[in-house]
KEDREN-385590 format. One record per residue (C-alpha): x, y, z; chain; residue in one letter. Coordinates in Angstrom, 1 decimal, always signed. Last residue first. Layout:
! residues N
        x        y        z   mol   type
        X        Y        Z     A      a
...
This chain:
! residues 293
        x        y        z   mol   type
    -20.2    -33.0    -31.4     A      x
    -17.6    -32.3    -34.4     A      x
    -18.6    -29.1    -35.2     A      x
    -17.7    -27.4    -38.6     A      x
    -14.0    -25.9    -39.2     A      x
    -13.9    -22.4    -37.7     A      x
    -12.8    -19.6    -38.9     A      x
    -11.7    -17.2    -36.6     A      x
     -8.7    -19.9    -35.5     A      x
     -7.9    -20.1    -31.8     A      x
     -7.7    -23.9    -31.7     A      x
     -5.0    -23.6    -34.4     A      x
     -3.0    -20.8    -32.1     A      x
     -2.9    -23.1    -29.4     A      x
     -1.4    -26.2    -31.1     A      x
     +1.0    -23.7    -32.5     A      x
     +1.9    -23.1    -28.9     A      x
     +2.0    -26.2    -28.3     A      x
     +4.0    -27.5    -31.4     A      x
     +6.6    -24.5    -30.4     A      x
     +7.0    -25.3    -27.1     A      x
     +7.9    -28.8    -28.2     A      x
    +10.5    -27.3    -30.8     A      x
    +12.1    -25.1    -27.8     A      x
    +12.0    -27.3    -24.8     A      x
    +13.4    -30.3    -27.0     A      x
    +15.9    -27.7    -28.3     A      x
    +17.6    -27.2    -24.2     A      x
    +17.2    -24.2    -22.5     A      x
    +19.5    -23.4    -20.3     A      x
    +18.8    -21.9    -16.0     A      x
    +21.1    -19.5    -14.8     A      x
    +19.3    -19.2    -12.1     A      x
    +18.3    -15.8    -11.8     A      x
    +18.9    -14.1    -15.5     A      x
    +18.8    -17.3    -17.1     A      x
    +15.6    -18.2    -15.9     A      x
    +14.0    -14.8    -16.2     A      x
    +15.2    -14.3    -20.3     A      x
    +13.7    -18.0    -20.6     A      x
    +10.6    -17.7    -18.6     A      x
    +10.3    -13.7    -20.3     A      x
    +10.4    -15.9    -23.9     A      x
     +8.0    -18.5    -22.5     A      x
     +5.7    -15.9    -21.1     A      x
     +5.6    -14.7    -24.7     A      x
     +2.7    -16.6    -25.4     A      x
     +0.2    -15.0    -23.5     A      x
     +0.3    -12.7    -26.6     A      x
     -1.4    -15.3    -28.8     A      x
     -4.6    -14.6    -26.6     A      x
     -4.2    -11.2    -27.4     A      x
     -5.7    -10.6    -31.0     A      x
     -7.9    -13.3    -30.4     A      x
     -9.2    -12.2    -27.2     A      x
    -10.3     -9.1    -28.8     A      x
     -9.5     -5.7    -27.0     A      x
    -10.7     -3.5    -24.6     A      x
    -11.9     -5.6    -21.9     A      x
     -9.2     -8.3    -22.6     A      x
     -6.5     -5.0    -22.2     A      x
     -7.7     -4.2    -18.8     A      x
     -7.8     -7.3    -17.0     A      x
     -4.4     -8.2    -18.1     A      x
     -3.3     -5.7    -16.3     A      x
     -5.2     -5.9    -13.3     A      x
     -4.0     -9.9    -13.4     A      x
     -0.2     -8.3    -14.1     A      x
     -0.5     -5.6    -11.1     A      x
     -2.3     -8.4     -8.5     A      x
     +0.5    -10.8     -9.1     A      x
     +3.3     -8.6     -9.6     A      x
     +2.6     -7.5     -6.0     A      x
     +2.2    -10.7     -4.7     A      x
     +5.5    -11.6     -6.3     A      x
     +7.1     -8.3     -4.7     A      x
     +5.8     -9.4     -1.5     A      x
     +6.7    -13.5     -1.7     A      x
    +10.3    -12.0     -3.0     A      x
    +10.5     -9.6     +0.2     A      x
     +9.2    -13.1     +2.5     A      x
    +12.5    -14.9     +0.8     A      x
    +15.2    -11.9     +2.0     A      x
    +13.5    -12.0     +5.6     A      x
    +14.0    -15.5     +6.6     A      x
    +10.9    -17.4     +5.4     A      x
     +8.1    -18.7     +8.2     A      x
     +7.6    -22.2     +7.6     A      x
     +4.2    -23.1     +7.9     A      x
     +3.6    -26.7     +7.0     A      x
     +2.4    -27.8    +10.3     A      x
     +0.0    -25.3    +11.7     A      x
     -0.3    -24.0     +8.3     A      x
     -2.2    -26.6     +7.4     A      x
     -5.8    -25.1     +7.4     A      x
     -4.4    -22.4     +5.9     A      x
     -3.9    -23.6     +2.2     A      x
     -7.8    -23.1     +2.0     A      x
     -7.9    -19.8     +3.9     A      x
     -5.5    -18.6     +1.7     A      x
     -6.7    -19.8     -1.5     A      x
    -10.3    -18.1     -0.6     A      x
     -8.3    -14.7     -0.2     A      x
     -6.5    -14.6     -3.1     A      x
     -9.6    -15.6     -5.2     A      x
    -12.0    -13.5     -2.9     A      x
    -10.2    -10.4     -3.8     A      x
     -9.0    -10.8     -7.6     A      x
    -12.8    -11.6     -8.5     A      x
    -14.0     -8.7     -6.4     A      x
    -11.5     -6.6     -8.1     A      x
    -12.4     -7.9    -11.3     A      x
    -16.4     -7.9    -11.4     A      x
    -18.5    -10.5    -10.7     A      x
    -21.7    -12.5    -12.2     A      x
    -20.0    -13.4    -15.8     A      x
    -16.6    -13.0    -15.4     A      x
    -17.1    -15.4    -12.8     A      x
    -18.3    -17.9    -16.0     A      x
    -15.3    -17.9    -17.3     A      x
    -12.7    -17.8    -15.0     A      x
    -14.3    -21.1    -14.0     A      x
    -13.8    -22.3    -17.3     A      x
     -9.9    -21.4    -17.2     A      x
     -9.5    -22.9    -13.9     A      x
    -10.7    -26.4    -15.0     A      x
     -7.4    -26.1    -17.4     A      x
     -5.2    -24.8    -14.5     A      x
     -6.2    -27.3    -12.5     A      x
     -4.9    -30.0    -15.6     A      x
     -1.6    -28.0    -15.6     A      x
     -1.2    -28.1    -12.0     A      x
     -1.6    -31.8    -12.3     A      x
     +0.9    -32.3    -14.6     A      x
     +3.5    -29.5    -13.4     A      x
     +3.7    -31.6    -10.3     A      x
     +3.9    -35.2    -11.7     A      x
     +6.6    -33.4    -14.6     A      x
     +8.5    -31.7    -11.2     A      x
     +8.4    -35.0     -9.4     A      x
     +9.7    -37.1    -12.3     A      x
    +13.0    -34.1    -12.4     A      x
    +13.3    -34.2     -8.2     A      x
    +13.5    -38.7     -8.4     A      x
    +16.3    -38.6    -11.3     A      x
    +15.3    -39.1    -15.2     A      x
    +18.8    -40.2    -16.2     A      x
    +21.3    -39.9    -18.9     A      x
    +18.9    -36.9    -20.0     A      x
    +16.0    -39.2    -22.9     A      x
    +13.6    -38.5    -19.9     A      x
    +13.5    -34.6    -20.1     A      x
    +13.8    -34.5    -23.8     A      x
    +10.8    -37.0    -24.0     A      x
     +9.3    -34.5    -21.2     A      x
     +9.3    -31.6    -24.0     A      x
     +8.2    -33.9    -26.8     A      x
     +5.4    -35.3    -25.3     A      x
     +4.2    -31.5    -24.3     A      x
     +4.5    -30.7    -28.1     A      x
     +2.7    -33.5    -29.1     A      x
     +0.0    -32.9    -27.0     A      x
     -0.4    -29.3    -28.4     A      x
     -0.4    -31.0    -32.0     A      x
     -2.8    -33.3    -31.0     A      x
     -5.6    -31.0    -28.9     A      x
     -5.1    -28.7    -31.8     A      x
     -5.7    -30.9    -34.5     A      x
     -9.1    -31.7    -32.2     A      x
     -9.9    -28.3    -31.2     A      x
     -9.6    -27.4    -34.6     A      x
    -12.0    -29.9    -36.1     A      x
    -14.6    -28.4    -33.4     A      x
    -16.0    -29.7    -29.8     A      x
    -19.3    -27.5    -28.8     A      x
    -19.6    -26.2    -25.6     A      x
    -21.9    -27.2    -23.3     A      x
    -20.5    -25.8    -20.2     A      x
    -18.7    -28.5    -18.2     A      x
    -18.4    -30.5    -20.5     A      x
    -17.4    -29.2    -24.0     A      x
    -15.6    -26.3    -21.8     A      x
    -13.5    -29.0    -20.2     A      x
    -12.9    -30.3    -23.4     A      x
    -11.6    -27.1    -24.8     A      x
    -10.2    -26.2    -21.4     A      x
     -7.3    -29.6    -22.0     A      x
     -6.0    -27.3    -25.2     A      x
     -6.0    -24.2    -22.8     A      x
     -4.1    -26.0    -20.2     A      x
     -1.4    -27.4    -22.8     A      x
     +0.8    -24.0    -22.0     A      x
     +1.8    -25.7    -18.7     A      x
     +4.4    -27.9    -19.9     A      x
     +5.8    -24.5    -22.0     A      x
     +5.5    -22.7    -18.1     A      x
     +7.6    -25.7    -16.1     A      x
    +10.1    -26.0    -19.1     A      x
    +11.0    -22.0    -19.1     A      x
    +11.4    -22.1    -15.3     A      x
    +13.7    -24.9    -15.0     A      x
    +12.5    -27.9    -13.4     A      x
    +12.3    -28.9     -9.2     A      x
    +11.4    -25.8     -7.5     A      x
     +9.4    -24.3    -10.3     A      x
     +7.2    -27.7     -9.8     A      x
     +6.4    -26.8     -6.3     A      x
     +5.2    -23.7     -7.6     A      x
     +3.3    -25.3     -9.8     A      x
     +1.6    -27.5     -7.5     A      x
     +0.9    -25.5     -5.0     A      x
     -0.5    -22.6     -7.7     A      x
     -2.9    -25.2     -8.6     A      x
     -3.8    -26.3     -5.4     A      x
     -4.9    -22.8     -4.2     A      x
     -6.2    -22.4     -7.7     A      x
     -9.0    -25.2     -7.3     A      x
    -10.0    -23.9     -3.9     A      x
    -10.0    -20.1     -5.0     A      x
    -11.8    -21.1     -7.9     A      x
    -14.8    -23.3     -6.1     A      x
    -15.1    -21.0     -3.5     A      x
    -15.4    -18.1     -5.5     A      x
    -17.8    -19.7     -8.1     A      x
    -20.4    -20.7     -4.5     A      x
    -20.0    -17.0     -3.8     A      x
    -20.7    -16.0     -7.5     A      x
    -24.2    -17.9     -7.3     A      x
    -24.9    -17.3     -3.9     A      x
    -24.7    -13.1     -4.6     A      x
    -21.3    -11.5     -3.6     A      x
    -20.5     -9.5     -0.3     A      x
    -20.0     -5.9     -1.6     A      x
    -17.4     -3.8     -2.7     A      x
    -17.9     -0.5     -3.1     A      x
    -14.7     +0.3     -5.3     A      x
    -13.0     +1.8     -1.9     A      x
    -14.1     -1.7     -0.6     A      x
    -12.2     -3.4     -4.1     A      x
     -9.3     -2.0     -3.3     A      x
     -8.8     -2.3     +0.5     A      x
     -9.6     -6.3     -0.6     A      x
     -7.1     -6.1     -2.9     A      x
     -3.5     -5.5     -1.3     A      x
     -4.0     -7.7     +1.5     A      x
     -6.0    -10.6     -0.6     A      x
     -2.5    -10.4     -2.6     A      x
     -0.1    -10.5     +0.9     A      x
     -2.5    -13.7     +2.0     A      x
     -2.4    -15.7     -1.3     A      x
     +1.3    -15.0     -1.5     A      x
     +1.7    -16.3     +2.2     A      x
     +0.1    -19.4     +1.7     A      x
     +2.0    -20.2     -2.0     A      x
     +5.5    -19.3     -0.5     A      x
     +5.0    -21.4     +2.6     A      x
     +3.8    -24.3     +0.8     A      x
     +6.4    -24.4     -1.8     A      x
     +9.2    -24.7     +0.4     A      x
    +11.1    -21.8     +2.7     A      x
    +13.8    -20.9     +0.4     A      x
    +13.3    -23.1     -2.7     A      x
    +10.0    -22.3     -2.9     A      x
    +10.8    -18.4     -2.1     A      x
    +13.8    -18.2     -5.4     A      x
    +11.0    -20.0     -7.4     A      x
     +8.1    -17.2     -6.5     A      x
    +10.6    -14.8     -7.5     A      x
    +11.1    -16.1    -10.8     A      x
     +7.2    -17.0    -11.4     A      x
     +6.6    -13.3    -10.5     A      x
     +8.7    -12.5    -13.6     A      x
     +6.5    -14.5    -15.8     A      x
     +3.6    -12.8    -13.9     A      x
     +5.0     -9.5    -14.8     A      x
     +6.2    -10.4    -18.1     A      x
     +2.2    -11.0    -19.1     A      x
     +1.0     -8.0    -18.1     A      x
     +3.5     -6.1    -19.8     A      x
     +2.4     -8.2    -23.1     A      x
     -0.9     -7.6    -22.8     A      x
     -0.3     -3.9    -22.0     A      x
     +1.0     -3.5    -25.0     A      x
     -1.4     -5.5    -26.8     A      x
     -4.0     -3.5    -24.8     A      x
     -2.3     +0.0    -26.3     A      x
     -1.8     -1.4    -29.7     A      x
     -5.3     -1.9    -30.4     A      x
     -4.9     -1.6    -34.3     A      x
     -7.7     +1.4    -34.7     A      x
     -5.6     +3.0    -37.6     A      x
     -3.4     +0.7    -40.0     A      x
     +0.0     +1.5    -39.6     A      x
């Protein structure tokens, strides 16, 4: 073994990464206990509940305008986001919701070319086609079933726009890194999606029976542990080397699946995961191919 491999942050990488995988797993069993809704509001609160004594001990304070205004925005865009996924875990296997939404990354490389400047390269392109192929080829296997019945077109229309939030939540990511620090970060996103997904709890709230609200603590939990996690190993590793480690959510979203709801996975879900993930690892290339714009 070569020394100064960062095996410790791929390690934890990859623990981070089972923990939101298995989050996903409880967060399902809560959706389809007290609605996607309910499990999303009180997720955001039980997270801001664990962080925000964290990040005072840190000596939190309130943010600048600049990373306020970035709060806001995130915890607005993932408050939907996490709606919509959940909702989606509610109505297609687990493994097929998270290889649908491994195209966010491809649809970020556009975002990024607009929203920040970035500049659009030959592998974003082949990526951008490949990935797309991949997500084609996942809901063609979906639709060529003996029928495409109302809860399966809901679950793609779910997973769809999640997937596009979670692309515009990648650059936001971004550029907090830049003016914040994790804990505040982890704070304000949990607790600005609560206050968002709030404002209808007078009608939407369902309050679970006590087996459901344990899985929306334990996913809060895993929440907070795998984004800490996660946090760690990026700041002391390349993204490069662990980017491709975000890809074995799909095996945990398989192993989970089973495991709880004896979930299959059919070959359509394998081969297109496959073409996204490659998709993925093209537009992650050291090299790059010169600039298109």
């Amino acid at each position: 073994m070569r020394t100064g491999e960062p095996i410790l942050p791929v390690a934890a990488a990859l623990a981070g990464v089972a923990m939101l995988a298995l989050m996903d797993a409880f967060m399902k069993g809560a959706s389809l206990a007290a609605g996607a809704y309910s499990a999303a509001l009180l997720r955001a609160l039980f997270s801001v509940c664990l962080m925000a004594p964290l990040w005072l001990v840190l000596g939190g304070r309130w943010p600048g305008r600049a990373a306020l205004r970035l709060h806001l925005l995130r915890g607005t865009v993932s408050a939907f986001m996490a709606l919509t996924f959940f909702h989606a875990l509610t109505k297609l296997p687990i493994a097929e919701t998270i290889a649908i939404s491994f195209v966010a990354p491809l649809i970020a490389l556009y975002l990024a070319a607009v929203l920040l400047g970035e500049r659009i390269r030959r592998e974003a392109v082949l990526a951008s086609v490949v990935g797309f192929a991949g997500a084609l080829v996942i809901i063609g296997g979906r639709l060529g079933q003996q029928a495409l019945d109302r809860d399966a077109a809901e679950g793609l229309a779910a997973i769809g726009v999640s997937t596009l939030l979670y692309a515009w939540n990648f650059i936001l990511m971004r550029q907090q890194a830049l003016l914040a620090r994790p804990a505040e970060i982890a704070t304000f996103h949990g607790g600005v999606a609560a206050l968002v997904l709030g404002v209808a709890a007078p009608w939407l709230l369902r309050w679970p029976e006590s087996a459901a609200l344990s899985s929306i603590g334990v996913a809060a939990a895993l929440t907070v542990g795998g984004a800490m996690t996660l946090a760690w190993a990026y700041a002391r590793a390349e993204a490069q080397r662990l980017v491709p480690v975000e890809y074995s959510g799909f095996v945990w979203a398989v192993l989970f699946g089973w495991w709880f709801f004896a979930e299959r996975v059919s070959f359509t879900t394998l081969a297109g995961t496959a073409l996204i993930v490659t998709g993925c690892l093209i537009a992650a290339r050291r090299r790059p191919l010169p600039d298109l714009v």
